[in-house]
C-alpha positions, 0 to 999 in steps of 0.5 A: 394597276387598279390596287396601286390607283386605291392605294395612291387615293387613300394616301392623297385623302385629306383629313385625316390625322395620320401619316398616309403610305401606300405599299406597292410592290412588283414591277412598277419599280423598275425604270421604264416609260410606264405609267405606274413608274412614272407616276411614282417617281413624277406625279406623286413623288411627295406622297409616301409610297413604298415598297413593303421590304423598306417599311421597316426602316421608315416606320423607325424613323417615325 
């Protein structure tokens, strides 16, 4: 849970010309009342957060 919390923190950083992601990958996918699940789906829904088998596909629609 720690590296998802430095992951979602470096993408939410202000200042920085780049497009932010962060790659989370394992169970926090799956569909459940977890914090994590909520988190991404909820709280942090507009932020670029990913699994690493999609990052391909995103970094083409660049």
């Amino acid at each position: 849970m720690r590296n998802s919390n430095d992951a979602i923190s470096t993408s939410k950083a202000k200042g920085v010309k780049a497009v932010k992601i962060a790659i989370l990958d394992g169970v926090l996918y799956i569909r459940g009342n977890n914090k994590m699940y909520k988190s991404i789906t909820e709280t942090y829904k507009g932020y670029n957060i990913m699994s690493a088998l999609v990052l391909r596909e995103f970094l083409y629609q660049l």
